[in-house]
N, C-alpha and C positions, 0 to 999 in steps of 0.2 A: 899603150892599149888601155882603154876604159876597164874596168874591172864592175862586176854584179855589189851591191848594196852588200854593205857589213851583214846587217840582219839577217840578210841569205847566206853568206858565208856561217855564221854561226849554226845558222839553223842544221845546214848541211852537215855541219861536223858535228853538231848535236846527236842528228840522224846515224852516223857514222860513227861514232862512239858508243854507242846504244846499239847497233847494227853490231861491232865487235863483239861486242858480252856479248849478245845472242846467240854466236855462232862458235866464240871458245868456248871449253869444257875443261881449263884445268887440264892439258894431256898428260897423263903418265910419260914417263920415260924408257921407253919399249919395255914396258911391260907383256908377259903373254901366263898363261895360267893355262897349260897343257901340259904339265910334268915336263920330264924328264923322257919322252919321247921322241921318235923321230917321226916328222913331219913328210911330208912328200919330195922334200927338197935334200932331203939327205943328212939337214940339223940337226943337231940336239940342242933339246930345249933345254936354256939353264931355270931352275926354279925363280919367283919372281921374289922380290924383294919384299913385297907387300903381302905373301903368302906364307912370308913368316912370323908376323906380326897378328897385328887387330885384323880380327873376321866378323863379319855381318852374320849374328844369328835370328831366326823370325822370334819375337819378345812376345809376350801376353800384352795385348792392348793396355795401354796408360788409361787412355779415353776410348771405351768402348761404346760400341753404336747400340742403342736402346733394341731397333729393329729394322732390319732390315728391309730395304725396297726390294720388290721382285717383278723382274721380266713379266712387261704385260702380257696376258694370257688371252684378254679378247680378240675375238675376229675382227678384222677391221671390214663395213659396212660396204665399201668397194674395193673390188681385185686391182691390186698397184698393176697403171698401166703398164705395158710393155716400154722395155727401154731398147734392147736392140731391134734394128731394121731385118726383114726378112735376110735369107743369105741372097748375096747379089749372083747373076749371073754371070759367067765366065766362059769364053772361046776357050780352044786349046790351045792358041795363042798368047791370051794375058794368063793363063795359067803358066804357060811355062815361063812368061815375063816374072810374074809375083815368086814363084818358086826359085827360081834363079834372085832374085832380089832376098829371098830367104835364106838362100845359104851362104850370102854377103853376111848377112844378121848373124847368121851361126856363129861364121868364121872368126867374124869380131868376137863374140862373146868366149867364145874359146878360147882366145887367143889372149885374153886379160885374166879368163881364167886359168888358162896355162901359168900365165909369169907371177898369179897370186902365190898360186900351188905350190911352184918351186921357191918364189924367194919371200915368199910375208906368210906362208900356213902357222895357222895359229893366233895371228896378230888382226890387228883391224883394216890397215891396208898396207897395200905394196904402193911403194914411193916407183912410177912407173920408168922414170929416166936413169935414177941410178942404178935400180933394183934393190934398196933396202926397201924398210917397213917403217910403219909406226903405228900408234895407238892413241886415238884419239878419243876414242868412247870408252874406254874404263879400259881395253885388252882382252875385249869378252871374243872376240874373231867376229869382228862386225860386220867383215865383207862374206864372211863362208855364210853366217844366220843369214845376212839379208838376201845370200842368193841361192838357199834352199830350193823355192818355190820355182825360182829361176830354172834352175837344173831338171828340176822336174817336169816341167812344162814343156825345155827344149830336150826331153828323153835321154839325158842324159846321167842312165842308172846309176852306172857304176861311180859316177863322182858323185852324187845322190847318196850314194849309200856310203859311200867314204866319210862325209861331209857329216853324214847323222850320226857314225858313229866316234867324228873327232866332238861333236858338240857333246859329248858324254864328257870329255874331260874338260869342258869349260866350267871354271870356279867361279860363280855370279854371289861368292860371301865374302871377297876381296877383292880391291881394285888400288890400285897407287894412283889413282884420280882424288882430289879432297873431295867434291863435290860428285854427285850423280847427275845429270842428266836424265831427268824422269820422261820426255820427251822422248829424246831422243830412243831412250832405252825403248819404251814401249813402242813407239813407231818399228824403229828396227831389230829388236831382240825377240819383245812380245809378237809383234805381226809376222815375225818371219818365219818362227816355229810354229805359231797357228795357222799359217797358210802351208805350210807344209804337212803339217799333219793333218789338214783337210785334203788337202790335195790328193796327197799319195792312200785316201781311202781310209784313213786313222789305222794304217799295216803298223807304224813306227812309235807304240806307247814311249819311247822315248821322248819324242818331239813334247808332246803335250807335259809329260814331265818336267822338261826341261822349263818349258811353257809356264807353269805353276811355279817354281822358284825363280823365275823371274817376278811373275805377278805380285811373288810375297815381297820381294823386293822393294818392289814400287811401291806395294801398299803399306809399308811402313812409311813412308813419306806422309801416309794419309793419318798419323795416329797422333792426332793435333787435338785442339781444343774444340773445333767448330767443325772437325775430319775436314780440311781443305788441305790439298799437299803443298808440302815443301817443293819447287819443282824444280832447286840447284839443290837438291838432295843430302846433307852434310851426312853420311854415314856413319862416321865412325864416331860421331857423337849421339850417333840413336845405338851402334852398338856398345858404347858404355853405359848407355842405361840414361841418357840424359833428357831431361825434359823438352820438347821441341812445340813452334807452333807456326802458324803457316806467316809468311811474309807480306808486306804491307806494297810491295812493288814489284808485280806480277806480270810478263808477256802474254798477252791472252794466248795466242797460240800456245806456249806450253802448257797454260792449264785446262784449255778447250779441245785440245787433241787428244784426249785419252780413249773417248769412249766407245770407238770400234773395237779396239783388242779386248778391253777389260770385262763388256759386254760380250761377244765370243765367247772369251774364257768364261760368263757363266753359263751362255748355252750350250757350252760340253759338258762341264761339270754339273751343275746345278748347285753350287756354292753362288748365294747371292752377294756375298760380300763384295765383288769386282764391280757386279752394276750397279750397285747402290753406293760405292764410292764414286763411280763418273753422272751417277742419274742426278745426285748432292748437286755440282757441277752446274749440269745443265737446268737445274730448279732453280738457283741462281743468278747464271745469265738471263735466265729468262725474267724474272723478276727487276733484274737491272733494265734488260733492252731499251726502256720509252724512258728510262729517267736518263742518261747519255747525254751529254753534249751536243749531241747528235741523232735526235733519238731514233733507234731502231737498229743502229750501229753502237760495237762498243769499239772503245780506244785501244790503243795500243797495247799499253799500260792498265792494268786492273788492279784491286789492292780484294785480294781473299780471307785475308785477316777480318773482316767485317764479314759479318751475318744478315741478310745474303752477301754475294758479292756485290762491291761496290767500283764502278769507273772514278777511274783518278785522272785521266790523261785529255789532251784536247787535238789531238792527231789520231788520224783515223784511213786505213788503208784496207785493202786487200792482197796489198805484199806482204814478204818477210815481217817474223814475228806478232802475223794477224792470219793468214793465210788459211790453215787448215779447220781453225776453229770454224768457219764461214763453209768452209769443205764438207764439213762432217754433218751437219746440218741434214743435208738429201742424205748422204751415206750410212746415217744413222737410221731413219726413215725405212731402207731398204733394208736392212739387217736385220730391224724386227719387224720384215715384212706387211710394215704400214699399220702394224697393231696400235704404235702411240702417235698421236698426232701432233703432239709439242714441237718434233722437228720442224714440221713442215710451217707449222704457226710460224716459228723462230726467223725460218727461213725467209717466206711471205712476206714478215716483218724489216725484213732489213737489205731485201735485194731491192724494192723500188726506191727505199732511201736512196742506195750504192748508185743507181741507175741516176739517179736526179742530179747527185753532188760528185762523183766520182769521174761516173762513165763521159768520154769525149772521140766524136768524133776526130780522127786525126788528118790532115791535108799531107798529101802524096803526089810524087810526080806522078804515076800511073793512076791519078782518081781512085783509086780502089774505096768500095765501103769497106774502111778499117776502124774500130773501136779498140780504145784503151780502157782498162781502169786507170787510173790516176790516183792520187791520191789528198787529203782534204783536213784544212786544220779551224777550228775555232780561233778567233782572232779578236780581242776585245779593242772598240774602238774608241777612241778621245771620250765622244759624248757618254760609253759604255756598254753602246749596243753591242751585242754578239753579231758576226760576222761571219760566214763560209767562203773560205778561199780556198780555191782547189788548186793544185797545180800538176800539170799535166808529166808527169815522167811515168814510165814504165820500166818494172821490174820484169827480170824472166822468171823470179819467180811467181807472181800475179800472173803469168799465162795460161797456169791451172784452170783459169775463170770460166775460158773457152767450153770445157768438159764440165764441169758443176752449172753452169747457168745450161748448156743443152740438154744435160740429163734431168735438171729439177723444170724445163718446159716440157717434159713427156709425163714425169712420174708425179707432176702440179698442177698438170693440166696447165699449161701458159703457153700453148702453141707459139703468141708471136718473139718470145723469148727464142725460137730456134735462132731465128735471124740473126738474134741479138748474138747468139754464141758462136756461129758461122762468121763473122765479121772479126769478132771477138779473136778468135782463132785465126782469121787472116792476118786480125795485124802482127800475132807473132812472126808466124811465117812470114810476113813481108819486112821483119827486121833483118829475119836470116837472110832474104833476098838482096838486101840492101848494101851490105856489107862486102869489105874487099874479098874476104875469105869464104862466104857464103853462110857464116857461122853466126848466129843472133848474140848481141854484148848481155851483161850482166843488166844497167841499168842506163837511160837513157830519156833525153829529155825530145817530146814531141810538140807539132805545132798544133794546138787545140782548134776544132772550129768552133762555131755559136750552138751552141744545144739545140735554138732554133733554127730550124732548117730552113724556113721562109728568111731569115734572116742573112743567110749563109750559105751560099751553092757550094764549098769546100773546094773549088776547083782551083788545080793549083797553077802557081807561076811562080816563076826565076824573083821577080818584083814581092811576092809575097814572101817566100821563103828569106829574102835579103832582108825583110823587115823585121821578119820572127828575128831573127840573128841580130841585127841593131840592136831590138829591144832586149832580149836576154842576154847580151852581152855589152851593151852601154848604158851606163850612169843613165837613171831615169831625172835628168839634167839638164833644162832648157840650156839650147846651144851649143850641148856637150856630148852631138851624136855620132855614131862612130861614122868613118866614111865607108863607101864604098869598098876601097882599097883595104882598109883594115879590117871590113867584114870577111872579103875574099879571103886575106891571109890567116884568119881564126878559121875558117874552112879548111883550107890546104895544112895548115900545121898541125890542126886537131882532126884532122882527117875525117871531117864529119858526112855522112852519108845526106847525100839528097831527101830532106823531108826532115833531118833531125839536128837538134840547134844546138845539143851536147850532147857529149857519149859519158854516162857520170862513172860506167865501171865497165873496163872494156873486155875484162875476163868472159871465157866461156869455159865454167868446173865441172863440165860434162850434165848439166845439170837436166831434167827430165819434162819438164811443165811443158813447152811448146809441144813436144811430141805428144805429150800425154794428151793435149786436146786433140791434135790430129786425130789420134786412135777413139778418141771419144767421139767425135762426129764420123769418124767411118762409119762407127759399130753402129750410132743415131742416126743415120741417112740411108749407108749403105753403096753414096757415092764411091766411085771409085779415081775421083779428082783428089781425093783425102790419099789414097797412094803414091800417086805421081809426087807429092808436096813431100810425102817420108820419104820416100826417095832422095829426094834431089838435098831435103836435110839432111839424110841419112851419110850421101856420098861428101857432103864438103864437112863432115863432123871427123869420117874416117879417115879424109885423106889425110885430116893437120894433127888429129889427135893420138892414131896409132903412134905407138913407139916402140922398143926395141923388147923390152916385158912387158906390156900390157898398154893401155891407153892413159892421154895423159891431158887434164886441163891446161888450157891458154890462155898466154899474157893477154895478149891483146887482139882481138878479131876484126879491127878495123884494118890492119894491113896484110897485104896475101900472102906474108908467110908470117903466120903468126908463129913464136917461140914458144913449145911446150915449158909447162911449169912440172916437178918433178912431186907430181899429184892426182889420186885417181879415189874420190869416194866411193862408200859402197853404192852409192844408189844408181853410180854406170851401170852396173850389172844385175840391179835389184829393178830397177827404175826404167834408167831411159834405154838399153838394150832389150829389155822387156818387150815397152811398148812400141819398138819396130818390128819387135819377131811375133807380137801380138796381129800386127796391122797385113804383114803377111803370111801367116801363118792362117791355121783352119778359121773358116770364121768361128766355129764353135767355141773352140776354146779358152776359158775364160770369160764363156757366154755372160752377158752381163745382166741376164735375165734369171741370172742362177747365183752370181758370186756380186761381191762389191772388193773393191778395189782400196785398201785405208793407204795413206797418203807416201806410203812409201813404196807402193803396186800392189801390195799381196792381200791376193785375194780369198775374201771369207765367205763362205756358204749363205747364205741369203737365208732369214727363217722361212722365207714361202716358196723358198724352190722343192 
């Protein structure tokens, strides 16, 4: 069998090598920091290792900030349009369809938060096959913060209140992790207590306490030479007192996702210190945007150690390790209730680039209008010219796009952008369709059509899909093209779905994006075809992912009984359980005309609601 060009072989494991550091964190070694208590499961907690040793104290600034930025204060000139659709009408029929389909949702979420309770309280998550734990995020109880908000929303008090008061013994001044994860932390540590303690009415001054030793946390990260953080955190050499300054090889995603939570946290407090560490941030990006490789888009890779920031990289996506920073853009916008207009500039700036280089029509056996993002590298050619080559794969994390591109055509004013997000949003869902188990893969390569549509009716056939697969899979070779017969068997042995010419990661780790735009174009339309889709996701997720404690990611989703892996992150129960109990649940709840949603669900009070 022909094999793809070396230089894509490399690229790919380039991408994949890069893709790991992203996503490890240094795990401790079942670390937990809850004393010597008993947990719900009947354990005792032994003391941790690293809770006898070096602790993190907040230090007096090395490099203090001259003055601080402060949360704009003016009215913004017009009322940020409406983002949810009126509430839809309901029979007593599809009401009792949506509520019966609500207490499927329940029963899931309960039922992972049952086997947390008992066998991982205290830890980051329960291993869901075996019923051990581990600790992946420092051992701060990653899955009890990030599903605070959670518990609250599905009324469920009394472990609410459990919950609030085991986050009283979590010790956020040690960790047997080397590094911190500054991302990760304020996504799910930072957001989880301040979506809780908005939620529940600001009844629990704990939460918000807890909330502030977090924040000082992270903000030591920021106590650099130019304030840009550190964002693999080295702790315990900011708690020996050692001079630190920001790194030269930077994932835009963790340094572009901060500025929901940190902003929040000044609008409780009124300490400006938070928002004028992430405003720093985004004064920068923006300053970079048009000088880019690409201009309007930043790369992968960024280097923060330069004043302002500067782009280092010549890949450029809307997946993994780019993703939220492109997210926060509208989400920022709506937080301080349309007061600064930089978001929306930022945003304007860099979605028609995305649309031009990125976005592709995909060829389907059902014709469906389906859009991808893609993804797009600078290419430097013989004679020297700069080149854009896009190549068409889809992440499931890049599904988020469906929900950000429909919410910034409402609050942008970009009406014909709905379409674009509705499409956007189908093709997820028609990956899930696609599949033997009904479950959408990890990452996956599509057939592109011509951007120009004159050029292009996309309509598909047995003869075109044979050829995508020729070419992506045979030596570009005069004379050296695959047959027939060897195209069929790269089909049947890689079990590739009709429409897709590789499956590059066939994992589904419960992950949340596809859902998430479902529920974002419900709430945007108001349709109730965005139901019947959560559904039909909802049932082929639960059937293969329950397990015997809690729910569990899978190997592989291209065959009909895919094998649970003995894994279950927080953001199941933060995240993608959420937003099906969102989608059938009141419409009110979590109105999106009132909260915003930072990238790990929990949502924050809007300054103009």
């Amino acid at each position: 069998m022909a094999v793809r060009r070396v230089r894509l072989i490399l690229a790919v494991v380039a991408i994949w090598a890069l893709g790991s550091w992203y996503y490890s964190w240094h795990p401790p070694n079942g670390s937990d920091f809850f004393g010597p208590a008993h947990g719900p499961g009947g354990r005792v907690k032994p003391d941790s290792a690293a809770s006898k040793g070096l602790k993190w104290e907040k230090r007096p600034p090395r490099y203090p900030v001259d003055k601080f930025a402060t949360l704009p204060t003016d009215k913004p000139t017009k009322r940020v349009p409406r983002v949810q659709a009126p509430r839809p009408q309901e029979s007593a029929v599809e009401k009792e369809t949506r509520l019966r389909r609500l207490a499927a949702v329940e029963d899931s979420f309960k039922h992972s938060w049952k086997g947390y309770k008992k066998y991982a309280w205290g830890h980051d998550e329960v291993k869901p096959v075996s019923g051990l734990y581990k600790d992946p995020f420092g051992g701060w109880a990653a899955t009890l913060v990030d599903s605070l908000d959670s518990l609250w929303l599905l009324g469920m008090k009394e472990d609410f209140d459990l919950a609030v008061k085991a986050c009283d013994n979590i010790d956020f001044t040690t960790t047997e992790a080397r590094d911190i994860n500054i991302f990760e932390t304020t996504i799910r540590y930072l957001g989880g207590f301040l979506a809780a303690y908005e939620l529940s009415k600001k009844q629990y001054p704990s939460l918000l306490k807890k909330a502030i030793e977090v924040a000082d946390l992270v903000m030591s990260s920021f106590d650099t030479p130019n304030h840009m953080p550190i964002t693999r955190f080295p702790w315990q050499r900011y708690a020996r007192g050692e001079a630190q300054a920001a790194r030269g090889h930077v994932l835009l995603a963790e340094i572009g996702s901060l500025g929901l939570e940190l902003t929040k946290l000044s609008q409780l407090t009124g300490d400006m210190q938070y928002y004028d560490a992430v405003q720093r941030i985004s004064d920068g990006l923006e300053k970079d945007q048009k000088t880019t490789m690409l201009p309007g888009m930043w790369p992968v890779v960024v280097d923060p150690s330069k004043s302002p920031i500067k782009s280092i990289g010549d890949q450029f996506t809307l997946g993994g390790m780019s993703d939220s920073t492109y997210e926060y853009l509208g989400k920022q916008y709506l937080l301080l209730g349309g007061a600064l207009d930089q978001p929306r500039k930022m945003y304007e700036g860099f979605i028609d680039v995305a649309k031009k280089h990125l976005l592709r029509r995909a060829l389907n056996p059902d014709n469906l209008p389906l859009l991808f993002f893609g993804d797009a590298r600078i290419v430097t050619l013989p004679s020297g010219e700069k080149q854009i080559v896009t190549t068409p794969i889809s992440q499931h994390l890049t599904c988020f796009t469906g929900g950000m591109v429909g919410m910034a055509a409402k609050i942008f004013d970009r009406p014909t952008d709905l379409d674009v997000a509705a499409q956007l949003t189908e093709g997820c869902v028609w990956s899930y369709n696609q599949t033997a188990s009904g479950v959408g893969p990890e990452i996956f390569h599509f057939i592109p059509c011509d951007p120009d549509v004159a050029k292009d009716d996309c309509q598909w056939s047995e003869e075109r899909w044979i050829e995508a697969l020729r070419k992506y899979w045979g030596q570009n070779v005069k004379g050296d093209a695959l047959s027939d017969e060897q195209v069929a068997s790269i089909v049947q042995m890689r079990r590739l779905p009709s429409g897709m010419v590789d499956v590059d990661d066939r994992r589904y780790i419960l992950r949340p994006e596809a859902i998430e735009s479902v529920f974002m174009m419900y709430r945007l339309t108001g349709d109730s075809k965005y139901m019947d889709k959560a559904w039909a996701m909802f049932q082929a997720i639960e059937k293969w992912t329950r397990s015997k404690y809690a729910s569990a990611a899978l190997d592989d989703v291209t065959i009909s009984r895919p094998k649970q892996m003995d894994s279950m992150e927080s953001f199941w129960l933060a995240e993608t359980l959420k937003y099906f109990y969102l989608i059938f649940g009141d419409w009110d709840l979590a109105n999106l005309d009132e909260w915003v949603l930072n990238t790990e669900a929990h949502p924050l009070r809007r300054a103009d609601a």
